[in-house]
N, C-alpha and C positions, 0 to 999 in steps of 0.2 A: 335646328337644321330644317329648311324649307327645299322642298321638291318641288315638280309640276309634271301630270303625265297627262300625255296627248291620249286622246281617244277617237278612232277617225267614226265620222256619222256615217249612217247611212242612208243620208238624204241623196235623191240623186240628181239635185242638182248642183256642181260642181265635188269640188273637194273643200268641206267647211268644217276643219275639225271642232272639237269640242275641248276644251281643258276641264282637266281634273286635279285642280290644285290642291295638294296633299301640305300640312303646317302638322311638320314631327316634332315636336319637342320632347327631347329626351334628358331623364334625368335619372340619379337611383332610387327613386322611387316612384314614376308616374312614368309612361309613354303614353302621350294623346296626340290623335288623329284626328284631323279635321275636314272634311269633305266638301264641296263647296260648289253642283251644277249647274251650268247652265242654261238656259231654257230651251224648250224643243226647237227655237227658231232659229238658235245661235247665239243668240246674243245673251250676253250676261243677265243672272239672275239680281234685283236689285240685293239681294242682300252678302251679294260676294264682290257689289263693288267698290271699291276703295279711293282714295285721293292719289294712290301711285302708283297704282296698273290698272285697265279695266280686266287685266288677266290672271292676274295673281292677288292674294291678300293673303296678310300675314301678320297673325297675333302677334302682339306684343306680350312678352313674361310677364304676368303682374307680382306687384312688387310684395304685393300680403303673405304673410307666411302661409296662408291657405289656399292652394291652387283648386281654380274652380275646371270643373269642363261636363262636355255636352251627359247630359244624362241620358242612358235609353230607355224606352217605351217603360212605365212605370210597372206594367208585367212584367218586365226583365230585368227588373234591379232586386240583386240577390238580398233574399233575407236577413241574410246574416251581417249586412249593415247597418250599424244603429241607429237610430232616427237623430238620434241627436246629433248625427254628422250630414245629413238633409235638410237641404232649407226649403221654403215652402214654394220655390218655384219650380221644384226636381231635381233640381241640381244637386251633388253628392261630391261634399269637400275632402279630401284627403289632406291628414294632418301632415306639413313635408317632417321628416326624421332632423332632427337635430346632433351635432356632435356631442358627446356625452360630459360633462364638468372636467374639470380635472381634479384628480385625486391627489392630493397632499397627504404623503406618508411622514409623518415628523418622528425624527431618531430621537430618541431617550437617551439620557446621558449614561444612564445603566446598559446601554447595548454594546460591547466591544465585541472584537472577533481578534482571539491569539495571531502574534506574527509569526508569518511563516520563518520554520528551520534553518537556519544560516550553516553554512559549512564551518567546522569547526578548525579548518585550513591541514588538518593532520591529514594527510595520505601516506606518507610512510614513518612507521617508528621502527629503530632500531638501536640495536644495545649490544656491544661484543666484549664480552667479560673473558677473564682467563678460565673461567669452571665452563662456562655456558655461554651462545648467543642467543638472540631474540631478535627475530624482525616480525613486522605486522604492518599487511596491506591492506589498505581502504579498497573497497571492493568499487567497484566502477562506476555504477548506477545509486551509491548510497551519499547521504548527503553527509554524515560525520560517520569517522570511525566507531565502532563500539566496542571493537575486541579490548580489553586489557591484559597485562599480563604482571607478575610478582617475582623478584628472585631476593632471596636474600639469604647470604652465605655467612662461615662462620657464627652461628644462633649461638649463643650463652660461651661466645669464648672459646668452642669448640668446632677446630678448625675440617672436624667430620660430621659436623650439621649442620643443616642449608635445606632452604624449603624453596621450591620454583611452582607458580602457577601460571594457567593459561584458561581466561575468563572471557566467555564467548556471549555479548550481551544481545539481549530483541527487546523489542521496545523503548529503545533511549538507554543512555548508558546510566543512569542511575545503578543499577544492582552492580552491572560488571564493577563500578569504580568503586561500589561501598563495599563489593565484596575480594577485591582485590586489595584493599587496603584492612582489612580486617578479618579476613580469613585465616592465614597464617599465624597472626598473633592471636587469637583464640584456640588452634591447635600448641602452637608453642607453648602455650601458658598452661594447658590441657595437661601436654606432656611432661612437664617441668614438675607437674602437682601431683603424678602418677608415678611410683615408685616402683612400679611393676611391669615389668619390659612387654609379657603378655596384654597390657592393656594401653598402646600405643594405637589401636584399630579401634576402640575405644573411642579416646582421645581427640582422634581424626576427625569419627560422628559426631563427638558433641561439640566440635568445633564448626562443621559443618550445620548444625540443626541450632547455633547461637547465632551464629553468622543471618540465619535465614530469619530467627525472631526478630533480632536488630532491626534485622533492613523492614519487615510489615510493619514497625512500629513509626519506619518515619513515615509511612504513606506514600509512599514515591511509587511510580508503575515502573513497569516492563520486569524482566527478569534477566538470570545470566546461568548458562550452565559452567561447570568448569570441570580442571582436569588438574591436579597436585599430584608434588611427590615431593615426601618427605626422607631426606638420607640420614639417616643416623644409627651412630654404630656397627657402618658394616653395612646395614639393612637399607631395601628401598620400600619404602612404604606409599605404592598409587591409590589415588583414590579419584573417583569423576562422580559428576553428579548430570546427564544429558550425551549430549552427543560430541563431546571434546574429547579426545584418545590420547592415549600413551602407548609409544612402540619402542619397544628396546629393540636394538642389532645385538646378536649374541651370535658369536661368528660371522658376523657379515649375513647370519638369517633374522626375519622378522620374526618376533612376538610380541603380540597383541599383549596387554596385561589390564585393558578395561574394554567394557562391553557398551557401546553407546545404548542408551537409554531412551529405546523411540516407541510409539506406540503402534509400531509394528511387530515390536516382540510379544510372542505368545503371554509373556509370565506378564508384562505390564500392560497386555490388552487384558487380561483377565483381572487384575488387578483392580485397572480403572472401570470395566464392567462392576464389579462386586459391589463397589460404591457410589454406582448409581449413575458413571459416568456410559460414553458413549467413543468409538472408536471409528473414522471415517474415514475414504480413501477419496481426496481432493486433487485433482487434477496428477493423480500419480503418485501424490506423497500421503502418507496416513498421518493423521490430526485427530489431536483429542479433542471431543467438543467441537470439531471441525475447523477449528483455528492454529493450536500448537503443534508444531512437529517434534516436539520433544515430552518425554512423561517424566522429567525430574529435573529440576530448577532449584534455584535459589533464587525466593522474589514471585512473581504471578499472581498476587495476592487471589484476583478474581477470578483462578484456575486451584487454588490451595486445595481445594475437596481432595482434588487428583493426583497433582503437580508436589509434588515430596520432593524434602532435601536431603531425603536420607544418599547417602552415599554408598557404593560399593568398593573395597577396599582388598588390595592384594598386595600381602608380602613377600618378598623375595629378601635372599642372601645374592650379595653383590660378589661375584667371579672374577677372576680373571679374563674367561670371555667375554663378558657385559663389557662391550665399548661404549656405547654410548645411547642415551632415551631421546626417543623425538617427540615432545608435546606439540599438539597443534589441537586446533578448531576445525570444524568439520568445513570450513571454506577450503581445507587442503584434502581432506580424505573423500571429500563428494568427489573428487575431481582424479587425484594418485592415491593406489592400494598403497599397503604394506609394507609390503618389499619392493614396488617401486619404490618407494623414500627412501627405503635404506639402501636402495644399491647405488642410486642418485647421489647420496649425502655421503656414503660410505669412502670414497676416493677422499674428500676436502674434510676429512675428522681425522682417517687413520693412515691409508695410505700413501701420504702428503709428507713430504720433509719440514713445511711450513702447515700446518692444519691452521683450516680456516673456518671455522664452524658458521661465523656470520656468510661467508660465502653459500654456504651449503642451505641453508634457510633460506637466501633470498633464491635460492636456484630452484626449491621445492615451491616457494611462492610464488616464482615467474611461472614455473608449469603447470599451474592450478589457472590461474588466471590465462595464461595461454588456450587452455584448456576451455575457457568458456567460463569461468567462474566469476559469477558477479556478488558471491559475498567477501564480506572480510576474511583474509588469510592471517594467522597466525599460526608463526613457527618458532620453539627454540629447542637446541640441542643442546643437551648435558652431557661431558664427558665424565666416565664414570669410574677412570682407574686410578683418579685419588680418593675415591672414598672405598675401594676394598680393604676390607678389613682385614688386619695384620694378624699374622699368627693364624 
């Protein structure tokens, strides 16, 4: 960029100005000024004049990588430039910056990264049996389901045993699907070996605490809490392991018959304190460790210290009042109490010329998710006055 500024004299005779032709070259690393007057009598200085203006001159860029330009007075060139960028007429070269190589990052055959999650295409499962239905809703924002669930009726021939689970999985369904497939049948086999009706709560635990060594043994992550009931002889035997519940209607009122297992509860905050664990309140919800919202699982390997599969376990004698158990996953009870469900469900199980139990589960699942619920829902009902027992 070249400029030129007028400078008016103060000769008085006429008006004879003077040029002060300024040569800006500008670049990201230098700006040099060049100054060029001329003589007191007006006319050009010889060393500002050129072949194509007596008025103006104008460097040319030179083409070296190293731009030269005017030195001043040799008192005035700062110290702290090295001599070895001074050449011996004063003059002080500045090295111009260069763009930097280019960097060649070369991938190793040994470098992959996992592909991401694919939807497992399930958003809704369901199942409408003559004893029981089940439905189970992928929750909105999840990319596969995790919930599973187990029913299997008539056990050993006997058309008053039947075991129903509901298996609520985090971290990938690994656990929920090993322990829905093998939980049952290590209770069954439990009770089948046990000849003593008092040791059926027994039976349940060490079905639950085989279940749980299996699954550490194959090395798979995540875990699964869950929520059983075993019918037999008359008797209802629940048993959960985390935050999946069981609600009987007994009269058309709720009762709870398992206690969710969160480490908000006094006995399993003290619990996980004593052995050395830690108990945190994350955005509102309490976490063990500050990660799990649950203190009893099936599976967690790298929470085990804490995270127990022992179960709690409540017997009832089955009545004539007990209509019917609602298992679900805590994607329905964050969202409906208690006796919401049961008054909800209660019309399409008992009240109904046609009872519709699948009805009644998808009705508690749409009003969870209505509700804001963006995990998985799982629900099934158990009708329970064929298994009172006779006599």
């Amino acid at each position: 960029m070249s400029c030129s500024v007028a400078i008016a004299s103060s000769s008085p005779v006429g008006f004879s100005p003077s040029r002060l032709p300024l040569s800006c070259k500008t670049s990201p690393e230098t700006l040099s000024l060049t100054a060029h007057l001329y003589q007191s009598d007006g006319s050009p200085s010889a060393s500002s004049c050129g072949t194509s203006s007596p008025f103006r001159h104008r460097f040319q860029r030179p083409t070296s990588v190293l731009r030269p330009f005017s030195s001043p007075p040799s008192s005035a060139v700062d110290s702290s430039v090295s001599p070895s960028l001074a050449d011996s007429g004063g003059k002080v070269s500045v090295l111009k910056r260069k763009r930097p190589a280019r960097i060649d990052i070369p991938m190793g055959d040994g470098l992959c990264f996992d592909e991401p999650k694919k939807s497992d295409g399930r958003k809704e499962v369901e199942m409408d049996g003559e004893r029981y239905s089940v439905f189970c809703k992928r929750g909105r924002k999840r990319i596969e389901m995790e919930d599973r669930y187990r029913a299997d009726v008539d056990l050993l021939g006997d058309s008053q045993m039947s075991f129903f689970g509901i298996f609520d999985g985090h971290g990938g369904t690994n656990a929920s699907e090993f322990a829905s497939k093998n939980l049952g049948e290590h209770i069954i086999e439990e009770v089948r070996m046990r000849a003593d009706e008092g040791e059926v709560e027994e039976a349940v635990r060490f079905g639950y605490l085989k279940t749980d060594a299996e699954f550490l043994k194959e090395e798979s992550g995540g875990g699964t809490c869950c929520v059983t009931a075993l019918l037999r002889n008359g008797d209802l035997i629940v048993s959960n392991a985390g935050d999946c519940r069981a609600v009987l209607s007994r009269c058309g009122v709720a009762e709870a018959l398992t206690t969710d297992h969160r480490p908000s509860r006094e006995d399993e905050r003290d619990r996980i304190e004593s052995l050395g664990g830690y108990v945190e309140c994350c955005r509102g919800i309490w976490r063990l460790q500050g990660c799990l919202a649950v203190s009893r699982a099936i599976g967690d390997s790298h929470l085990k210290q804490w995270v127990i599969p022992e179960p709690e376990t409540n017997t009832l004698a089955i009545k004539p009042e007990c209509e019917f158990l609602i298992l679900a996953s805590d994607g329905l009870w964050d969202k409906v109490n208690n006796q919401e469900a049961v008054d909800i469900a209660r019309p399409l199980c008992i009240d109904s010329d046609k009872p519709s139990l699948l009805s009644a589960c998808k009705k508690l699942a749409d009003l969870s998710a209505t509700r804001g619920s963006l995990d998985d829902i799982s629900v099934m009902i158990i009708q329970l006055k064929q298994y009172i027992r006779n006599g």
